[in-house]
PLY file of the C-alpha trace (Angstrom):
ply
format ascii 1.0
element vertex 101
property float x
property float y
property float z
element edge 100
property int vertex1
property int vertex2
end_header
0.00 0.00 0.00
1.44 3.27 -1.16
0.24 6.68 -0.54
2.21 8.75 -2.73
5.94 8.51 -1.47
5.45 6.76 1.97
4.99 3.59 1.96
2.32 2.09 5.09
3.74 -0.76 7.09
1.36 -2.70 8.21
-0.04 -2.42 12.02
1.62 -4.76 14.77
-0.98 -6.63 16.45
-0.73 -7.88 19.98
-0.71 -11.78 20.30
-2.91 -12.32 22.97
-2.89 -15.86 23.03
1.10 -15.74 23.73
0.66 -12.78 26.89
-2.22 -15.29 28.46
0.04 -18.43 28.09
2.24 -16.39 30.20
0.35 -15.15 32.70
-1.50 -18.89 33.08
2.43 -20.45 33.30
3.72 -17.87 35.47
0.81 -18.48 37.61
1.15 -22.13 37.61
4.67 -21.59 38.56
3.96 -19.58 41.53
1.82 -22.00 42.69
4.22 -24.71 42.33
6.72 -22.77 44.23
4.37 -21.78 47.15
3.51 -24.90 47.42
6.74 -26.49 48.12
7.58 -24.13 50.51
4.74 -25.23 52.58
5.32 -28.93 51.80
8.64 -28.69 53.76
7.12 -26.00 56.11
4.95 -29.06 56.87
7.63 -31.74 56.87
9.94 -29.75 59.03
7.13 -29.35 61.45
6.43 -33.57 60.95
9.96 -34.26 61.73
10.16 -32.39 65.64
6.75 -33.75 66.27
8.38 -37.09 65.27
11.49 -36.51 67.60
8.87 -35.28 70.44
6.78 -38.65 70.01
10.02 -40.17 70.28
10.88 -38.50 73.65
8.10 -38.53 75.17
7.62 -42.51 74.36
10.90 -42.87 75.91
9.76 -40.91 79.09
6.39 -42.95 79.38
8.72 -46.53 79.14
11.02 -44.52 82.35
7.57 -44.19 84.03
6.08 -47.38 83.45
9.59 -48.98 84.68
9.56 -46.95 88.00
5.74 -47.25 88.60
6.74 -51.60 88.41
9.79 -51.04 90.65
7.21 -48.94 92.91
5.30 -52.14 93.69
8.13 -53.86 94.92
8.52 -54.00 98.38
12.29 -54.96 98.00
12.61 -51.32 96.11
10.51 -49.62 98.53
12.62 -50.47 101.01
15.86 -49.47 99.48
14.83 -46.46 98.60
13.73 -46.00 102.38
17.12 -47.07 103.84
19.40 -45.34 101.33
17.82 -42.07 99.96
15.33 -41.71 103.07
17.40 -42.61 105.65
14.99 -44.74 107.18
15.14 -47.51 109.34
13.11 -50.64 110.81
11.87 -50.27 114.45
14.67 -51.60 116.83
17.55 -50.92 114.07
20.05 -48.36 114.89
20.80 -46.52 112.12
25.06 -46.40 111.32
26.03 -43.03 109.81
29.17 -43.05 109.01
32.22 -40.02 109.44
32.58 -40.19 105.68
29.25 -39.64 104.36
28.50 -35.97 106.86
28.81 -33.46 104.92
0 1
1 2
2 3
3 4
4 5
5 6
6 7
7 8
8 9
9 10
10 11
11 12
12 13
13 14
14 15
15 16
16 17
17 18
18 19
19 20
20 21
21 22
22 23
23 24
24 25
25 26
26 27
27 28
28 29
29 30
30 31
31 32
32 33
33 34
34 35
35 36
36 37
37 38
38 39
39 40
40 41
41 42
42 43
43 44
44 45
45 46
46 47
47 48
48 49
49 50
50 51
51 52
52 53
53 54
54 55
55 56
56 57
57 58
58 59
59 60
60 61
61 62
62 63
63 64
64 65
65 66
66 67
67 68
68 69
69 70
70 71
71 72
72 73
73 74
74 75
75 76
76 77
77 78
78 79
79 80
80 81
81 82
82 83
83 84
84 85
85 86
86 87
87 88
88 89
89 90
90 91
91 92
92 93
93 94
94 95
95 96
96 97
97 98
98 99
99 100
């Protein structure tokens, strides 16, 4: 097309199928990315509930140990004697020089 000595170049159109694949894979990609952050938000948050379970199992075994040795009357008395300082009508009790402090 030719108007006298210019010449016309044709009008650039805008693609708009190319700007909406962008905007639906940039989208996508942010979603992606959000989401893995909160994937390992979550498994970071698994993993010291896991080491808590853990602990606490441990502590419930040290409690169900004790709570046996507390029905023993061999134990009981032990712990009397030694930590207590306890002893059994008629016993004197021996404290030795060593162990005042």
């Amino acid at each position: 097309m030719e108007r006298g000595d210019k010449t016309v170049e044709p009008k650039r159109r805008v693609d708009w199928f190319i700007f909406v694949m962008i905007g639906i894979i940039g989208y996508f990609s942010w979603t992606f990315v959000m989401q893995q952050s909160h994937l390992n938000a979550v498994e970071d948050s698994y993993g010291t509930a896991q080491a808590r379970l853990e602990t606490a199992k441990q502590a419930h075994e040290e409690l169900q140990q004790e709570k046996a040795q507390l029905e023993d009357p061999v134990y009981i008395e032990k712990v009397a004697r030694e930590d207590l300082g306890m002893v059994r009508k008629g016993e004197l009790p021996y404290i030795s020089a060593n162990s005042r402090k």
